[in-house]
PLY file of the C-alpha trace (Angstrom):
ply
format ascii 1.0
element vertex 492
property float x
property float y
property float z
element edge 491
property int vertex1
property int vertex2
end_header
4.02 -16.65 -44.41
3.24 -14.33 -46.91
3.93 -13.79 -50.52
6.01 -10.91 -49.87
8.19 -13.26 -47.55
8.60 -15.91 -49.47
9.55 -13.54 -52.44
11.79 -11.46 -50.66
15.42 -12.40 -49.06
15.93 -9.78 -47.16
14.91 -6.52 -45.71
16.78 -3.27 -44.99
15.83 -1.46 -42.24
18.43 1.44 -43.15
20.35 0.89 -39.82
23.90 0.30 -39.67
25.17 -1.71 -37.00
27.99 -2.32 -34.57
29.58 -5.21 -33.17
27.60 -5.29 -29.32
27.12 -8.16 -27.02
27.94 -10.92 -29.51
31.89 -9.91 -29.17
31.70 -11.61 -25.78
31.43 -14.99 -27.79
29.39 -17.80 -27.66
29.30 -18.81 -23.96
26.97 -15.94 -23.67
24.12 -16.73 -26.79
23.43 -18.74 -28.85
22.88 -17.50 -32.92
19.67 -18.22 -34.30
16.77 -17.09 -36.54
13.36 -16.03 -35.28
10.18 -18.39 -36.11
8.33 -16.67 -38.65
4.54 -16.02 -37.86
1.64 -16.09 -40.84
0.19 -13.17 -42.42
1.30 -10.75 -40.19
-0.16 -7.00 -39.81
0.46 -3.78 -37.84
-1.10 -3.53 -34.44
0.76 -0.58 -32.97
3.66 1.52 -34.23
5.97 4.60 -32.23
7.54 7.08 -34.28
8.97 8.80 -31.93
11.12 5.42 -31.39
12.04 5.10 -35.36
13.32 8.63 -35.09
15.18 7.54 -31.96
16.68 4.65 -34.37
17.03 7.06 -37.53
14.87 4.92 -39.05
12.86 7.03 -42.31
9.67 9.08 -42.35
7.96 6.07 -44.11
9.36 3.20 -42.57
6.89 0.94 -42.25
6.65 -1.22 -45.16
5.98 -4.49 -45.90
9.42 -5.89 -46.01
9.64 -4.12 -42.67
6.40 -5.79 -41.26
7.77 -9.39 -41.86
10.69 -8.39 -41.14
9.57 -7.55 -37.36
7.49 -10.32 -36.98
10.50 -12.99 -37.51
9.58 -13.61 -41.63
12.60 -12.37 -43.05
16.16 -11.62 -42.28
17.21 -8.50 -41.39
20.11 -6.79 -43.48
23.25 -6.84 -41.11
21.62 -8.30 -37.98
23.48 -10.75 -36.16
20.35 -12.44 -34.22
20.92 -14.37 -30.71
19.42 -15.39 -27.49
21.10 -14.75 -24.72
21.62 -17.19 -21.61
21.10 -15.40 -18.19
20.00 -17.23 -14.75
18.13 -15.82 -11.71
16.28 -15.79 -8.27
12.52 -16.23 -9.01
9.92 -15.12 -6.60
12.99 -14.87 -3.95
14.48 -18.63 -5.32
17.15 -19.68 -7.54
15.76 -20.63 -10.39
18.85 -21.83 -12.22
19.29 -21.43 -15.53
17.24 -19.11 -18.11
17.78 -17.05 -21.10
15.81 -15.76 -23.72
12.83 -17.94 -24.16
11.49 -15.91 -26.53
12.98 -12.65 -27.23
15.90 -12.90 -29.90
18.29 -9.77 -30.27
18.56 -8.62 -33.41
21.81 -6.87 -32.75
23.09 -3.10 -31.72
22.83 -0.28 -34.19
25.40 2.27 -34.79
23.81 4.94 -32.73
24.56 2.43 -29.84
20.79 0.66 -29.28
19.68 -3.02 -29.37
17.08 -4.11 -31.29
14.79 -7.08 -29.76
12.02 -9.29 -30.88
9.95 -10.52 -28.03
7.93 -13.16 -29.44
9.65 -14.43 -31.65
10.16 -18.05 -31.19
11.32 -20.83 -29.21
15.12 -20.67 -28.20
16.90 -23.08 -26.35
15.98 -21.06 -23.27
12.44 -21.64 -23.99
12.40 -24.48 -21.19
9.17 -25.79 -22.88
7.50 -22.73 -23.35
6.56 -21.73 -27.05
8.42 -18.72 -27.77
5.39 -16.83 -28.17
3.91 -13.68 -26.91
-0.11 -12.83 -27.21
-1.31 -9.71 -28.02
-2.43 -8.67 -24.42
0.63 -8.94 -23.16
2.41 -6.95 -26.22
0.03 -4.49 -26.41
0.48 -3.47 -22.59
4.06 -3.85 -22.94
4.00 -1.73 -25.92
1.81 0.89 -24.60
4.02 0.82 -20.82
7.24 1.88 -22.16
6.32 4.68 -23.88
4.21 6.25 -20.72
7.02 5.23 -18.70
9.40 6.95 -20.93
7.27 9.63 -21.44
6.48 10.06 -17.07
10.74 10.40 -17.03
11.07 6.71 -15.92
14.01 5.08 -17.36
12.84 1.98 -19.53
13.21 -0.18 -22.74
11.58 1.03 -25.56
8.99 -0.45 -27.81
9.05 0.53 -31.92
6.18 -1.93 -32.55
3.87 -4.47 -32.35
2.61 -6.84 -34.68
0.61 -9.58 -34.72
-0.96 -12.76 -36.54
-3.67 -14.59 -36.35
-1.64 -17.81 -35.12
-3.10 -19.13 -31.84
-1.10 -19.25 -28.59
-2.52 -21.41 -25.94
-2.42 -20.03 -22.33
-5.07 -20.38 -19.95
-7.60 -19.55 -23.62
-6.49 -19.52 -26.91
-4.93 -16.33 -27.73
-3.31 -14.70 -30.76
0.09 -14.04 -31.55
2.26 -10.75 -31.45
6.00 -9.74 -31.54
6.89 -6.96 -29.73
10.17 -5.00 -30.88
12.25 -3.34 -28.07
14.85 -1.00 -27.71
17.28 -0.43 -25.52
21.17 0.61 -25.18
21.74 -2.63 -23.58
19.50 -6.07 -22.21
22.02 -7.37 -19.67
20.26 -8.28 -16.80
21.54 -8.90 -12.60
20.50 -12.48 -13.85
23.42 -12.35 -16.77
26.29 -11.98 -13.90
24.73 -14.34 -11.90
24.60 -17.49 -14.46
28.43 -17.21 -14.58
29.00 -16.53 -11.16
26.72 -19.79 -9.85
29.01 -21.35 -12.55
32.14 -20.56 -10.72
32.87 -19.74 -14.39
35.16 -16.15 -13.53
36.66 -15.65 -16.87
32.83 -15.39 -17.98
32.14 -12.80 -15.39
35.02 -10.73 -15.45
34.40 -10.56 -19.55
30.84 -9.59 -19.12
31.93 -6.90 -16.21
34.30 -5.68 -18.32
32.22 -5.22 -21.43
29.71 -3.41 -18.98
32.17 -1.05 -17.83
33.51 -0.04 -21.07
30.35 0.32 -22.37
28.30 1.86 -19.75
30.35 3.08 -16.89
33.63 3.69 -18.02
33.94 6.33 -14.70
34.30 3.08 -12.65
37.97 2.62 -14.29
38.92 6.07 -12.79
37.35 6.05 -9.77
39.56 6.51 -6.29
36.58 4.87 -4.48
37.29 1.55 -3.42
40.91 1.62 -3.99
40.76 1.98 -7.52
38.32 -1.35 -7.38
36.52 -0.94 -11.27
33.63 -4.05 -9.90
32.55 -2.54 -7.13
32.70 1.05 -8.49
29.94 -0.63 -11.08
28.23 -2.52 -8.01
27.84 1.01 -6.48
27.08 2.34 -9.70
24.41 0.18 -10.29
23.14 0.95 -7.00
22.55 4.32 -7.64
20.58 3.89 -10.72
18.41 1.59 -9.34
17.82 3.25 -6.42
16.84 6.24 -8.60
14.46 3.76 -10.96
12.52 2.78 -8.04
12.24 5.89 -6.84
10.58 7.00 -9.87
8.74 3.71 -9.99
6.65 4.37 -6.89
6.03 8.25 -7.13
4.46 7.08 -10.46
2.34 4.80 -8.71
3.70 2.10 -10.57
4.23 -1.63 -9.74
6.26 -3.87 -11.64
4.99 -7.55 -10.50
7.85 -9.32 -11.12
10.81 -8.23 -9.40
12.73 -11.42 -10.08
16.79 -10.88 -10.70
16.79 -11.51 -14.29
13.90 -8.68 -14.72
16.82 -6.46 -13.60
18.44 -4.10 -15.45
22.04 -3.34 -15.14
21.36 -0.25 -16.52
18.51 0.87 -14.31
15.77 0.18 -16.74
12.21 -0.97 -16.53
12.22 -4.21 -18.07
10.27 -7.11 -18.83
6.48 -5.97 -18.57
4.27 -8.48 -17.36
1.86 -8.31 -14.81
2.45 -4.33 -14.05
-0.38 -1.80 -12.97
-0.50 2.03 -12.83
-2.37 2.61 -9.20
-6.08 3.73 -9.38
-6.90 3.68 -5.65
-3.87 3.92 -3.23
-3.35 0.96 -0.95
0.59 0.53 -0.21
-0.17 -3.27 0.35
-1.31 -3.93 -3.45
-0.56 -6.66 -5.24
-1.20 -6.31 -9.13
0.25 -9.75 -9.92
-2.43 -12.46 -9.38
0.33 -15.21 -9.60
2.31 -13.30 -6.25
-0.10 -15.37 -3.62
2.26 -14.12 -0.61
2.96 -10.34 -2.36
6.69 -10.48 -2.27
6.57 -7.70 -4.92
3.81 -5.75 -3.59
3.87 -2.01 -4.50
5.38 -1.25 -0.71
7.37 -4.03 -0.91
9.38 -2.69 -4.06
12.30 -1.11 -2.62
13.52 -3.63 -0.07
13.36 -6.32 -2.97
15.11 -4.08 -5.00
17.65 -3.76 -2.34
17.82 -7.94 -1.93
18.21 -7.98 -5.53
21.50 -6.12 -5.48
22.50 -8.24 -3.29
22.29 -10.83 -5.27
24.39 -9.03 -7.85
26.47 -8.43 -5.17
27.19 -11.95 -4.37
27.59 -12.42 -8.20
30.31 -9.89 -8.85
32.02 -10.92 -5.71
34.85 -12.92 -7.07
35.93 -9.65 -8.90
35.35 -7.26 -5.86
37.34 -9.63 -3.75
37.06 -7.89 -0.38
33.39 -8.16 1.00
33.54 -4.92 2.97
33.46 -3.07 -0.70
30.84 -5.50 -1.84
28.79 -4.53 1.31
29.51 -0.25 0.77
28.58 -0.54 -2.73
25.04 -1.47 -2.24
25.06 0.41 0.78
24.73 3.64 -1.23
20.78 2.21 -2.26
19.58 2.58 1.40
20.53 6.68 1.51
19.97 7.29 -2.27
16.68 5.44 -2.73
14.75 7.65 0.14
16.07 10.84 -0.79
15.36 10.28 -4.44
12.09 9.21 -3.68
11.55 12.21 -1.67
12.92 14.20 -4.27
10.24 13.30 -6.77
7.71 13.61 -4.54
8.68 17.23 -3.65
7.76 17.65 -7.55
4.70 16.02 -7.11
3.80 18.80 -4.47
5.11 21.74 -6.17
7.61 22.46 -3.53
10.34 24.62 -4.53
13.17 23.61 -2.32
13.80 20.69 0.34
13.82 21.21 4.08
14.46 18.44 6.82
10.76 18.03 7.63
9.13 17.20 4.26
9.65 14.12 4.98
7.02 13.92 7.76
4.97 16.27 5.93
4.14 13.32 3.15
4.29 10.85 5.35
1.02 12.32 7.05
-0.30 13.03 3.23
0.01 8.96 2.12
-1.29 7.58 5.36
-4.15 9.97 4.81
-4.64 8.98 1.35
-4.05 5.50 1.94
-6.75 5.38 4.82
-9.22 6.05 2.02
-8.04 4.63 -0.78
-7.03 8.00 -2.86
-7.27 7.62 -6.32
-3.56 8.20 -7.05
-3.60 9.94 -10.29
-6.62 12.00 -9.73
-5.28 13.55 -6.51
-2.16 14.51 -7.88
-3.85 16.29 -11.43
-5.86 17.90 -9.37
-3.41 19.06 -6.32
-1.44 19.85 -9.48
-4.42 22.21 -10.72
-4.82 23.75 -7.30
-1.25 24.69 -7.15
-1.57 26.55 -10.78
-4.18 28.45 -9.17
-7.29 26.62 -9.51
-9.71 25.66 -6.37
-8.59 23.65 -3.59
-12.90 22.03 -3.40
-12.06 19.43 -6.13
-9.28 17.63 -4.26
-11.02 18.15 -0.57
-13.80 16.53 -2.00
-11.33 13.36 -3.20
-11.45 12.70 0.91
-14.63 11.86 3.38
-12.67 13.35 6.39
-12.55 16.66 4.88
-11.25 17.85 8.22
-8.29 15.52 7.84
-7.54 17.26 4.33
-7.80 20.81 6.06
-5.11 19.61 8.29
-2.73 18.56 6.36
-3.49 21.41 3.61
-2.84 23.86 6.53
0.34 22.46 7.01
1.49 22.27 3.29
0.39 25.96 3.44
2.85 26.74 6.43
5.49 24.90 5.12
5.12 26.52 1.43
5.52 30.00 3.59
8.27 28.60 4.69
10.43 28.58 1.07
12.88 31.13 -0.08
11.53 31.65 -3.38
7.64 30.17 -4.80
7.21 27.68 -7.13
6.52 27.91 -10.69
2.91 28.10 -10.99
2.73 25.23 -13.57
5.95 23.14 -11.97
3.78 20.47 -10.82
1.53 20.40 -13.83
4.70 18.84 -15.55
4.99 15.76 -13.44
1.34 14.77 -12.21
0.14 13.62 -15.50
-3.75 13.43 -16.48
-3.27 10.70 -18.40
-2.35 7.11 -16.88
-2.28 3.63 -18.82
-4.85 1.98 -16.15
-5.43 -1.40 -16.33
-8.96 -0.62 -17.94
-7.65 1.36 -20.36
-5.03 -0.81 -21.76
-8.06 -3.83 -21.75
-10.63 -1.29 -23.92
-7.46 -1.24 -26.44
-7.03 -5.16 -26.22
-10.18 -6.05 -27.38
-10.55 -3.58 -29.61
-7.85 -4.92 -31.00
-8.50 -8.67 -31.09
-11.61 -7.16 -32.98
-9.21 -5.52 -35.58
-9.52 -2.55 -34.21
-5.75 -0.67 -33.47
-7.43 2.50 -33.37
-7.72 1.99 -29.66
-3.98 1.68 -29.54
-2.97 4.39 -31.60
-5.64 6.66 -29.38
-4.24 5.44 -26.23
-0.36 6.14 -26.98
-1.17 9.58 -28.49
-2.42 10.53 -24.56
0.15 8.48 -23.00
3.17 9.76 -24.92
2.08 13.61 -23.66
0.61 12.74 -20.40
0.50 16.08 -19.21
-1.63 17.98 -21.45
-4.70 18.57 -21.59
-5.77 16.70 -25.18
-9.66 18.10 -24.70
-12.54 15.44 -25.88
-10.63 12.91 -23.88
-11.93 13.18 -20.46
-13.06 10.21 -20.39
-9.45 8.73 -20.75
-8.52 11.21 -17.63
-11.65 9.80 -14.95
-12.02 7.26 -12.26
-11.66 3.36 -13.30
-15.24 1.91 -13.58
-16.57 -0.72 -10.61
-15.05 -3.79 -13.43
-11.87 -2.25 -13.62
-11.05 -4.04 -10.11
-12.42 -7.46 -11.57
-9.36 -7.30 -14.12
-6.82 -9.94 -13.24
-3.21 -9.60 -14.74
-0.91 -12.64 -13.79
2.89 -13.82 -15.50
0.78 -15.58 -18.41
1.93 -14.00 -21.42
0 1
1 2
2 3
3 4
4 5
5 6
6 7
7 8
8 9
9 10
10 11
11 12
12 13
13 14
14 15
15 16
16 17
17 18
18 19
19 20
20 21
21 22
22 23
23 24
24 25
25 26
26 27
27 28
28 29
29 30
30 31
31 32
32 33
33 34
34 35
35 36
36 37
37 38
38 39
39 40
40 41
41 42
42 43
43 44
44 45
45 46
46 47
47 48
48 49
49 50
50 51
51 52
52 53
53 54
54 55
55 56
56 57
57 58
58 59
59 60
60 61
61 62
62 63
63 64
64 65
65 66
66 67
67 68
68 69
69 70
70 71
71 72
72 73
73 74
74 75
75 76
76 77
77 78
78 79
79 80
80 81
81 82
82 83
83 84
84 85
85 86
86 87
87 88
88 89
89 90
90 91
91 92
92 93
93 94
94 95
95 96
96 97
97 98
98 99
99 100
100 101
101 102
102 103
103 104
104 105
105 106
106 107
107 108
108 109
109 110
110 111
111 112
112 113
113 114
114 115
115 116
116 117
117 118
118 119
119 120
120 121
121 122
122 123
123 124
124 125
125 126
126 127
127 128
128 129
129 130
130 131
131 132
132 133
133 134
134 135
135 136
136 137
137 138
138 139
139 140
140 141
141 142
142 143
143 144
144 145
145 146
146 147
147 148
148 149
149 150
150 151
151 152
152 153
153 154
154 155
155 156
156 157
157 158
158 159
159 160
160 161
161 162
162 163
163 164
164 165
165 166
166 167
167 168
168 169
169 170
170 171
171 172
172 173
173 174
174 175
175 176
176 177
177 178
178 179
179 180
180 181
181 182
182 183
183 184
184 185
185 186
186 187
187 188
188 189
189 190
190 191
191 192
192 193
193 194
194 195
195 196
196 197
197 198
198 199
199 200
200 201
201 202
202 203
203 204
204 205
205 206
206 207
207 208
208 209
209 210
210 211
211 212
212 213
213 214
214 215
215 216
216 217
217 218
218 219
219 220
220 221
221 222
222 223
223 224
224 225
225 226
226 227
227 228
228 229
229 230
230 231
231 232
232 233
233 234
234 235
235 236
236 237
237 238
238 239
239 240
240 241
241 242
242 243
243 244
244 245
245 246
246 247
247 248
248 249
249 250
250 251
251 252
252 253
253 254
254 255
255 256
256 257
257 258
258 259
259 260
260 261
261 262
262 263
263 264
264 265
265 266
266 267
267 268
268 269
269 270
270 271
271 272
272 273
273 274
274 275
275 276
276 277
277 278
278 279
279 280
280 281
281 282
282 283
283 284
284 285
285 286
286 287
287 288
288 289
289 290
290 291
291 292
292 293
293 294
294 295
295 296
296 297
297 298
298 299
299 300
300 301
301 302
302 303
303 304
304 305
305 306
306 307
307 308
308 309
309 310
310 311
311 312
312 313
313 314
314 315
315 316
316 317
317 318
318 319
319 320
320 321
321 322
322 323
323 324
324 325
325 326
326 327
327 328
328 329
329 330
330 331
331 332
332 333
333 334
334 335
335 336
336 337
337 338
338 339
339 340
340 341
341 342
342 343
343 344
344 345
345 346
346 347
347 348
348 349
349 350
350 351
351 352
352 353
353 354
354 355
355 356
356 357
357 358
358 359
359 360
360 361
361 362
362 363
363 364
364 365
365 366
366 367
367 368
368 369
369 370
370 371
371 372
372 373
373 374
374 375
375 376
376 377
377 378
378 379
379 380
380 381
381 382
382 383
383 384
384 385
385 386
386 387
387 388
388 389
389 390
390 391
391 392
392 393
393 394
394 395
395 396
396 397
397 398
398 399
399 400
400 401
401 402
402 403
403 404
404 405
405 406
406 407
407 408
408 409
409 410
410 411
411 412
412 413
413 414
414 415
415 416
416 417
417 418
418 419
419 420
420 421
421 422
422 423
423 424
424 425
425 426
426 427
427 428
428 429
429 430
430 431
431 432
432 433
433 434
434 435
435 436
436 437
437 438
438 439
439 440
440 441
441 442
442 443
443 444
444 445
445 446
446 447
447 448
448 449
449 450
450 451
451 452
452 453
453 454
454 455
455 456
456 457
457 458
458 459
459 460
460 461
461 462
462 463
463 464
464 465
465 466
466 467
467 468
468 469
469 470
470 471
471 472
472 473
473 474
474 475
475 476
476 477
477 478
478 479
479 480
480 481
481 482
482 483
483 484
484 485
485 486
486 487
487 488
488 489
489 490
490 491
């Protein structure tokens, strides 16, 4: 620890906060300190996250550094780990909990404050508490282009790091990650009381969910006034709308597990993710998912068993089954037509007729036939809608003829429309900028070199996706021939 720690008590962040999740009492966490780290330094900072906080202009200081990396005591935090359970690669897994991410507490302006990283808990289950750099940097760097692509996620302030080793399949360095979010509960949080048969637990945490979150569900006439299954159905929706976003991103999460699911329809818990380079429905960007339960086409139906799950969970406050059963019912009609939805952006199509839906169909088998580099074909369909020639996407495809087609179509169906499109509308949501895996590895080891400027680079594209930025091309091209040797697995 550093001089600064050990002289200091502790530090003000200027926050105020509010009583949050620790007014469900202590079945729920358990109180604790994080595990303070040596010489800590700045690896990768967000402003636009401090302003989203209130934190000030110059906020990070040194009492702030140790501060987020676990070395000294936050003024007003209440720190805890939470205790959550879950279904693991499509098994229950029993209990689990924060194993390394302690929760600072929930600010006035209604977000949480976490430190991923930070420690063993007693959710640990013989892990170390620790995160490495790699895995906090892509985290880091993920939630803002998420954010930034419209895709509902946790937030990340920070990283920091040390030069204290982690051991994982090499010796690796440590980092703390700090997240924000308006809440952490998880599917996993309802189902740890539920497999408990512990109902006052559930109905509390339901309740606290509700007030919070969805207070509509108190009102609703659905379900006969039912408040657990109007947050079932609820909950539902958002996913179904997350995933949606999720794959017209091209993005794959690779580890769809229960407690990596947010009852607020948030991206959470980065691990093994990828941003698509070439499209191939079938991929697997999780080296540890041997069978590909959470392949990238294989997202929405375990999104839909996952509510289930909840659904099983908040059962003993639905009480009849056939709401249980309607509630998640609302995923299979929401998730296709919001899917369809964004992908109508993606093309630049002005209004929705009954047919688009075959119309992309024929589009993704095409492009999956050939392996389409995902973001490339959409920048530059994007360009060709704002007027620019149609040669540089034709010449994404070997059948050419194939292309024509289908371009012929889109043509006949654009005639089709009532009014045109803006010229620029699908400039706004086919971004140039992607965090590929390549990308986010040039950053790492720049910045197990010392190097953050990498980082800082990186999030400057990623937080504006859509613009231009010119003298970063190179950020905007195809993946190199190594890119594809990259392996990302749930070691972190």
């Amino acid at each position: 620890m550093s001089l600064l720690a050990q002289d200091a008590e502790v530090a003000d962040l200027g926050l105020r906060w509010q009583p949050g999740f620790a007014q469900l009492g202590p079945a729920f966490f358990t109180r604790l300190q994080p595990t303070p780290l040596p010489a800590p330094y700045w690896v990768g900072h967000s402003d636009a996250v401090a302003r989203l906080l209130g934190l000030p202009a110059a906020w990070r200081t040194g009492a702030v550094l140790e501060a987020l990396t676990g070395n000294l005591p936050v003024a007003g935090a209440d720190p805890l780990a939470t205790v959550y359970s879950g279904h693991q690669f499509g098994v229950w897994a029993g209990q689990l909990g924060d194993g390394r991410a302690i929760l600072l507490g929930e600010t006035a302006g209604g977000q949480e404050i976490q430190l991923k990283g930070a420690g063993r808990t007693p959710y640990s289950r013989m892990g170390d508490g620790r995160a490495v750099l790699r895995s906090s940097i892509r985290e880091f760097l993920a939630s803002e282009a998420l954010h930034a692509l419209g895709v509902p996620t946790t937030r990340a302030l920070c990283v920091t790091g040390s030069d204290a080793p982690v051991y994982r399949e090499t010796v690796e360095t440590a980092a703390v990650t700090t997240r924000v979010a308006p809440s952490f509960i998880r599917f996993g949080h309802f189902e740890h009381f539920a497999a408990a048969g512990r109902v006052d637990e559930l109905r509390a945490l339901a309740d606290f969910v509700i007030d919070r979150f969805y207070p509509g569900c108190r009102d609703a006439a659905a379900f006969d006034g039912n408040a657990y299954a109007g947050l079932l159905h609820a909950v539902s929706e958002r996913t179904a709308d997350l995933i949606a976003r999720w794959q017209a991103v091209g993005f794959c999460h690779g580890v769809m597990n229960t407690d990596n699911m947010s009852i607020l329809g948030l991206t959470i818990d980065y691990g093994p993710f990828q941003f698509m380079d070439g499209f191939n429905p079938a991929h697997i960007c999780n080296h540890s998912d041997s069978a590909g339960r959470y392949a990238y086409n294989q997202q929405p139906q375990v999104a839909y068993w996952n509510l289930f799950c909840l659904a099983q969970a908040l059962l003993p406050l639905i009480g009849e089954e056939e709401h249980a059963v309607a509630a998640v019912g609302v995923y299979r009609e929401r998730f296709p037509a919001a899917f369809l939805d964004r992908m109508r952006e993606k093309l630049g199509l002005p209004d929705a007729r009954e047919d688009d839906g075959a119309l992309l169909d024929a589009l993704l088998r095409l492009m999956a036939s050939e392996h389409t580099d995902w973001p490339i074909f959409w920048r530059r369909w994007a360009e060709h809608r704002a007027g620019a020639d149609a040669a540089p996407v034709r010449d994404l495809f070997v059948d050419r003829a194939a292309f024509d087609a289908w371009s012929l179509q889109f043509s006949e169906r654009l005639a089709q429309a009532p009014q045109a499109a803006a010229p620029d509308a699908a400039l706004r949501v086919n971004p140039r900028f992607v965090l590929r895996n390549h990308l986010a590895q040039q950053a790492i080891e720049r910045a197990q070199s010392k190097d953050f400027g990498g980082v800082a680079d990186l999030l400057a594209l990623l937080q504006s996706p859509c613009e231009e930025h010119p003298g970063m091309d190179a950020h905007a091209g195809f993946p190199p021939d190594w890119a594809s040797t990259i392996e990302i697995s749930c070691s972190s």
